[in-house]
PADREN-476319 format. One record per atom (N, C-alpha, C, O): residue number from 1; x, y, z; atom name. Coordinates in Angstrom, 3 decimals. Layout:
N
NUM,X,Y,Z,CA
...
! end
This chain:
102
1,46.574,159.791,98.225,N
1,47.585,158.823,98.607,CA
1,47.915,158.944,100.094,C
1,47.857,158.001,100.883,O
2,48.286,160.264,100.419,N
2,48.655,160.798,101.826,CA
2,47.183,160.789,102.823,C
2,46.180,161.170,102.221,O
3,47.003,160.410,104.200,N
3,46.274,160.816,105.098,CA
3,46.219,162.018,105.399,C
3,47.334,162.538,105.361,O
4,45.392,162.710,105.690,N
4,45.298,163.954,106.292,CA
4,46.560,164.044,107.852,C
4,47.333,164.951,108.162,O
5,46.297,162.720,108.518,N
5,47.379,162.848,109.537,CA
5,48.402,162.288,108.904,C
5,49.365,162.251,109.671,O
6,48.734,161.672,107.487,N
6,50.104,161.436,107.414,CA
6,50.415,162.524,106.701,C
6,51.480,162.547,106.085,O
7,49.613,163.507,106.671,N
7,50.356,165.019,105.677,CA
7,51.045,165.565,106.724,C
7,52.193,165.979,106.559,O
8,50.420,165.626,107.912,N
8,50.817,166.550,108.603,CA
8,51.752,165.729,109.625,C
8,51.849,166.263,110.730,O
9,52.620,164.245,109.407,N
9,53.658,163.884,109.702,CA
9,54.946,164.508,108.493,C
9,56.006,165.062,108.782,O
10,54.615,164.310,107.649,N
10,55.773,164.618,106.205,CA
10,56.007,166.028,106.570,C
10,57.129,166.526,106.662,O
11,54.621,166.799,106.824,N
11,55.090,168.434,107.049,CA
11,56.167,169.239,108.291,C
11,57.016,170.124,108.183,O
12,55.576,168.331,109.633,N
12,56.470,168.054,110.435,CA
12,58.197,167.935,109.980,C
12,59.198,168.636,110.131,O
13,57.833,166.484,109.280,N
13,59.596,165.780,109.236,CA
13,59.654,167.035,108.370,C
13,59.932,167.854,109.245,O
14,59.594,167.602,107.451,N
14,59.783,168.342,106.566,CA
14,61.039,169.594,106.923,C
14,62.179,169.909,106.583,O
15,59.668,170.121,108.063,N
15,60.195,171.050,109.010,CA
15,61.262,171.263,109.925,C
15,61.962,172.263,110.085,O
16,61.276,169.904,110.633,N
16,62.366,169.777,111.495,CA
16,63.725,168.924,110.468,C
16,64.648,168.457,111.136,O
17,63.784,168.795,109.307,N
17,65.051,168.880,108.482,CA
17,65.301,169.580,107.905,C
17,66.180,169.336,107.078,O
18,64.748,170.805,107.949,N
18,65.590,171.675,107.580,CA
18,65.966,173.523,108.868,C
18,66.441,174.647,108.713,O
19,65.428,172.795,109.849,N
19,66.089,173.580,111.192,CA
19,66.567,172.683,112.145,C
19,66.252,173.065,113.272,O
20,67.332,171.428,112.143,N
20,67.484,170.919,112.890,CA
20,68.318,169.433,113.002,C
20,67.928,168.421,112.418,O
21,69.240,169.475,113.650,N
21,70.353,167.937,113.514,CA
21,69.648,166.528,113.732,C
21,70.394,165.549,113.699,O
22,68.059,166.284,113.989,N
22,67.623,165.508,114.222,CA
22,65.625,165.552,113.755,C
22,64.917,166.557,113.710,O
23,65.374,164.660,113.586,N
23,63.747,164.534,113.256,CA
23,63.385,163.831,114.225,C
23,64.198,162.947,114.495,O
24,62.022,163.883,115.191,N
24,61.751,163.513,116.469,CA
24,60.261,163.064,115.548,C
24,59.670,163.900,114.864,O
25,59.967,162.142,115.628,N
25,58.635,161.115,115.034,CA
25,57.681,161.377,116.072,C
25,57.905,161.352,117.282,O
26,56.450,161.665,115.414,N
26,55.322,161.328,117.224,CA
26,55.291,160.124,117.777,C
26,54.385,160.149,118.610,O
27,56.019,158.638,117.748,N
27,55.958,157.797,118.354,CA
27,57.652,158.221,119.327,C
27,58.140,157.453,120.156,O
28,58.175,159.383,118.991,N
28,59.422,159.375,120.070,CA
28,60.461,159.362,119.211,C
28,61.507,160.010,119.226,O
29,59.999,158.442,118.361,N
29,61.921,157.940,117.783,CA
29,62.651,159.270,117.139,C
29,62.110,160.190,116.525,O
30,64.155,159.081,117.489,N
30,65.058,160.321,117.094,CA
30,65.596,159.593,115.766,C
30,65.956,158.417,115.721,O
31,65.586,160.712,114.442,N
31,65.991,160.422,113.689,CA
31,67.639,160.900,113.199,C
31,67.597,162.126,113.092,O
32,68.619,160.552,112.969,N
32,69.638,161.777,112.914,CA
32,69.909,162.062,111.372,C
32,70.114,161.278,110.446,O
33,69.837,163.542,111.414,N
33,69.456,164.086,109.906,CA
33,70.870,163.985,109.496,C
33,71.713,164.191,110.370,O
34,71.378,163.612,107.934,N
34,72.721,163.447,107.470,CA
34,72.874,164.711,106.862,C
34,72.207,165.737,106.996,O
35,74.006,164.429,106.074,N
35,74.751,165.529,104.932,CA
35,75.288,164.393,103.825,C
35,76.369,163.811,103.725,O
36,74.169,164.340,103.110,N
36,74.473,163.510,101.651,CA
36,74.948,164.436,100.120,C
36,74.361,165.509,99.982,O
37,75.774,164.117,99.225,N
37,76.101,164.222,98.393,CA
37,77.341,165.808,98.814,C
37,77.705,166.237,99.909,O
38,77.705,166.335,97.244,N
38,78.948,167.276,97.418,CA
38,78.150,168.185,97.624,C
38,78.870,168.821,98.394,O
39,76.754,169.085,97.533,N
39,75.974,170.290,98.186,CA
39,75.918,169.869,99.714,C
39,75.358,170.710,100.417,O
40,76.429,168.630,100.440,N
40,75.880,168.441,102.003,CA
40,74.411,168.382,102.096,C
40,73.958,168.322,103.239,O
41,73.664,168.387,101.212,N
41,72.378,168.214,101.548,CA
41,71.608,167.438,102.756,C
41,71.752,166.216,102.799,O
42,70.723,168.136,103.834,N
42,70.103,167.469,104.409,CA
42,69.642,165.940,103.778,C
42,69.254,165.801,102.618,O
43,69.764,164.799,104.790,N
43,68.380,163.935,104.247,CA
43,68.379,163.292,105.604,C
43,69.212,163.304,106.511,O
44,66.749,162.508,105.432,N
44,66.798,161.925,106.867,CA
44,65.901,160.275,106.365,C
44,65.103,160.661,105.511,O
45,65.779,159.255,106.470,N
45,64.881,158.394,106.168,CA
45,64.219,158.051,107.238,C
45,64.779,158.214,108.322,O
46,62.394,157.298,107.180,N
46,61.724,157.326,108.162,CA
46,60.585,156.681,107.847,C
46,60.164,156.917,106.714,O
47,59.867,155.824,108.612,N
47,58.752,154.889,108.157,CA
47,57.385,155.254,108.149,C
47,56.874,155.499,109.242,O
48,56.750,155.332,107.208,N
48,55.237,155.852,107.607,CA
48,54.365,155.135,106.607,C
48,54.564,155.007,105.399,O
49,53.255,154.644,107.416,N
49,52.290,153.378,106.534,CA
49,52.941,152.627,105.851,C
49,52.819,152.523,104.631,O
50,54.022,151.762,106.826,N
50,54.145,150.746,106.277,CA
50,55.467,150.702,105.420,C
50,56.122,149.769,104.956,O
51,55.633,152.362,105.385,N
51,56.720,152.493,103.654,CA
51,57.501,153.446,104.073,C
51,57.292,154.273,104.961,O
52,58.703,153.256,103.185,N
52,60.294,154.046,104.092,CA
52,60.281,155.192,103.477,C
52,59.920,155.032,102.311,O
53,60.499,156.215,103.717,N
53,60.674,157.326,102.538,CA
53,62.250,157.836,102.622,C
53,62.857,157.695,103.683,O
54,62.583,158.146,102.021,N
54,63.976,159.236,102.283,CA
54,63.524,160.264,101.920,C
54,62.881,160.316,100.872,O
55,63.713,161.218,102.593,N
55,63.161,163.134,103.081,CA
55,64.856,163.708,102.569,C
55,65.880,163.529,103.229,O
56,64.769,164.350,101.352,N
56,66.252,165.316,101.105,CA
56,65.576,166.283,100.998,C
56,64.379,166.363,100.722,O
57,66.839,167.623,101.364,N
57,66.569,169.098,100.984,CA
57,66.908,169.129,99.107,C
57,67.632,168.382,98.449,O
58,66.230,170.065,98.756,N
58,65.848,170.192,97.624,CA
58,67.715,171.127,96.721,C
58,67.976,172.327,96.812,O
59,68.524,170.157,96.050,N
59,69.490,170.986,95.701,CA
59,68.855,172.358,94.862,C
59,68.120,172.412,93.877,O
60,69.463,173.411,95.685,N
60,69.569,174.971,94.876,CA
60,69.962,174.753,93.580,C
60,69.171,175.071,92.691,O
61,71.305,174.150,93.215,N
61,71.823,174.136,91.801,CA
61,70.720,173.827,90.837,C
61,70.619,174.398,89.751,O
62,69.906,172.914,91.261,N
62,69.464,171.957,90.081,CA
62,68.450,173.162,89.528,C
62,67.852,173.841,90.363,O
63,68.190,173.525,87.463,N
63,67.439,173.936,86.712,CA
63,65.691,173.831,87.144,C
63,64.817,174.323,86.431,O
64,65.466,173.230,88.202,N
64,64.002,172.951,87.727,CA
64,63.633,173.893,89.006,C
64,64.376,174.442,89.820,O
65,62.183,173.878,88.881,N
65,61.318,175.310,89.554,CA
65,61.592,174.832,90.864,C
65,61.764,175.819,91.579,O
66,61.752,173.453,91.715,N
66,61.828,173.588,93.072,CA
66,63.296,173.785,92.947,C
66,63.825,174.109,94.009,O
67,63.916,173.698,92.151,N
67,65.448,174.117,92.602,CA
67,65.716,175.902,92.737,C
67,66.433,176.446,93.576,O
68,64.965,176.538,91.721,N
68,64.395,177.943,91.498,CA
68,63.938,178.329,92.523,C
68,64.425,179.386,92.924,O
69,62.952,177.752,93.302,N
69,62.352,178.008,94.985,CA
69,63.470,177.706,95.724,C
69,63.290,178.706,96.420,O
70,64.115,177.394,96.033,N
70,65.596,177.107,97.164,CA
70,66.031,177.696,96.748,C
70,66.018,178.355,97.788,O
71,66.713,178.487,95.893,N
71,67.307,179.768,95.471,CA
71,67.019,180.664,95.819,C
71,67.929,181.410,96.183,O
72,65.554,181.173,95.933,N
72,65.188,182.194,96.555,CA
72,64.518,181.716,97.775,C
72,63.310,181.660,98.000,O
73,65.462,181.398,98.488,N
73,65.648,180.741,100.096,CA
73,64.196,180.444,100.507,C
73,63.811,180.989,101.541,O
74,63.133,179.465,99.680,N
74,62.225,178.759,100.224,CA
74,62.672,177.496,100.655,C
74,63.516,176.783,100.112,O
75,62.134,177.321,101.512,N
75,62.568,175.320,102.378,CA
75,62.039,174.405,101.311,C
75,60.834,174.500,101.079,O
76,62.726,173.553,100.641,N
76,62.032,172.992,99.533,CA
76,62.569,171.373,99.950,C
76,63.773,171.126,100.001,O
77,61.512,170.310,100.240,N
77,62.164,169.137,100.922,CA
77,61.029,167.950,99.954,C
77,59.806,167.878,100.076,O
78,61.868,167.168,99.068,N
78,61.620,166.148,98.116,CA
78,61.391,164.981,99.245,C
78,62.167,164.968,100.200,O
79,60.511,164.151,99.177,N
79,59.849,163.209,99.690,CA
79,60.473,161.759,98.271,C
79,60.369,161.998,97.068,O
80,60.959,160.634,98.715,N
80,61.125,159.316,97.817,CA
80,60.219,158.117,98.056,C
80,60.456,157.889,99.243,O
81,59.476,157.361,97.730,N
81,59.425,156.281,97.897,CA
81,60.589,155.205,97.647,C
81,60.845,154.848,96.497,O
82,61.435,154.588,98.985,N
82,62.633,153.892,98.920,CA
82,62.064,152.123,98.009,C
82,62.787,151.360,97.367,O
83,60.888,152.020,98.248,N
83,60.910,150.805,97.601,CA
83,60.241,151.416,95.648,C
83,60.637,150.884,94.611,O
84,59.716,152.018,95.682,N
84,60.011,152.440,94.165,CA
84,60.695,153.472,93.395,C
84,60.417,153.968,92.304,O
85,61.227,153.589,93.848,N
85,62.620,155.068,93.929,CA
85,61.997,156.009,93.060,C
85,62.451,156.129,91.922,O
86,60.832,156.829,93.500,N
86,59.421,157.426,93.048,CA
86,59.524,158.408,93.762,C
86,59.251,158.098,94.921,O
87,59.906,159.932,93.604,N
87,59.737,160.984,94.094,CA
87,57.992,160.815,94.626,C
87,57.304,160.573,93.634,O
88,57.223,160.879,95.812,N
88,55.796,160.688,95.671,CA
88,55.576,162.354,96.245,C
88,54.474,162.610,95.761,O
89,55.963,163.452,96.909,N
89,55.821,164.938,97.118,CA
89,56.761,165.297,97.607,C
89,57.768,164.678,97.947,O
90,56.324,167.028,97.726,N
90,57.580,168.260,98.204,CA
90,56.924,168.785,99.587,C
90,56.003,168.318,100.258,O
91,57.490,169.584,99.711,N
91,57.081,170.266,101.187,CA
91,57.592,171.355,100.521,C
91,58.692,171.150,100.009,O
92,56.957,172.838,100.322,N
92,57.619,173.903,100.190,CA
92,57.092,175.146,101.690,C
92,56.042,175.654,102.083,O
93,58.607,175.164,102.112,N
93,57.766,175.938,103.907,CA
93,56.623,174.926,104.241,C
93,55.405,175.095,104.190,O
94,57.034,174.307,104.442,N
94,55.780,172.899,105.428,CA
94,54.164,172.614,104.687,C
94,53.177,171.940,104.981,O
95,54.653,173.784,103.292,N
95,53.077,173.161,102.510,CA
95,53.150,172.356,101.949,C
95,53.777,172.605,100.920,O
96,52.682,170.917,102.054,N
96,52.785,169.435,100.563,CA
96,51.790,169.365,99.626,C
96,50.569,169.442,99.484,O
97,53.132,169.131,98.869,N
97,52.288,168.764,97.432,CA
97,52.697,167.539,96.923,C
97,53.730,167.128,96.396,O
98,51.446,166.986,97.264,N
98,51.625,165.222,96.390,CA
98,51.861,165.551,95.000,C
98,51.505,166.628,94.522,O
99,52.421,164.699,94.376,N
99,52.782,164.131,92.560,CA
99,51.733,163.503,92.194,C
99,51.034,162.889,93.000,O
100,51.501,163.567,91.025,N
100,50.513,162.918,90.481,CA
100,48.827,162.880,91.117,C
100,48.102,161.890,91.222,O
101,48.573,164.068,91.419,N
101,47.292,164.224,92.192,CA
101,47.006,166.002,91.955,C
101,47.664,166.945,92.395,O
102,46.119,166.003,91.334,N
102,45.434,167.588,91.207,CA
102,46.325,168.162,89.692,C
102,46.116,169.289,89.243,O
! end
């Protein structure tokens, strides 16, 4: 689904939301990273091929194994498709893993 260079844009944004008040795109543009919901969770939204994603940090609370990885303080950052409200991958420490593939 992902390009080899659009992996390594998501891994990027990935990276710089969760050390940082802003996501810087390789075309320049500054993104400014929020604090959504009652955890403050990072999120940042951002366009790539065409399609919007919203980038959140992965809530600690939540039961499931990437919530289990943010617990034990891995960077865990959920990727959305905004037009099919479709989790499509994670970033765990800047490694992605597409859904529905492998």
């Amino acid at each position: 689904m992902f390009t080899a260079e659009e992996q390594k844009v998501l891994q990027s944004v990935a990276l710089q939301l969760m050390t940082g008040d802003e996501v810087v795109l390789d075309d320049g543009q500054k993104l400014r990273v929020k604090r959504v919901g009652s955890g403050r969770l990072r999120m940042v939204e951002f366009k790539l091929g065409g399609r919007v994603f919203e980038v959140i940090e992965q809530n600690r609370e939540k039961p499931s194994r990437w919530g289990k990885l943010a617990r034990e303080k891995h960077q865990v950052v959920q990727f959305r498709d905004l037009a099919t409200h479709k989790y499509v991958a994670v970033a765990v420490d800047g490694e992605i893993t597409e859904y529905g593939r492998g």
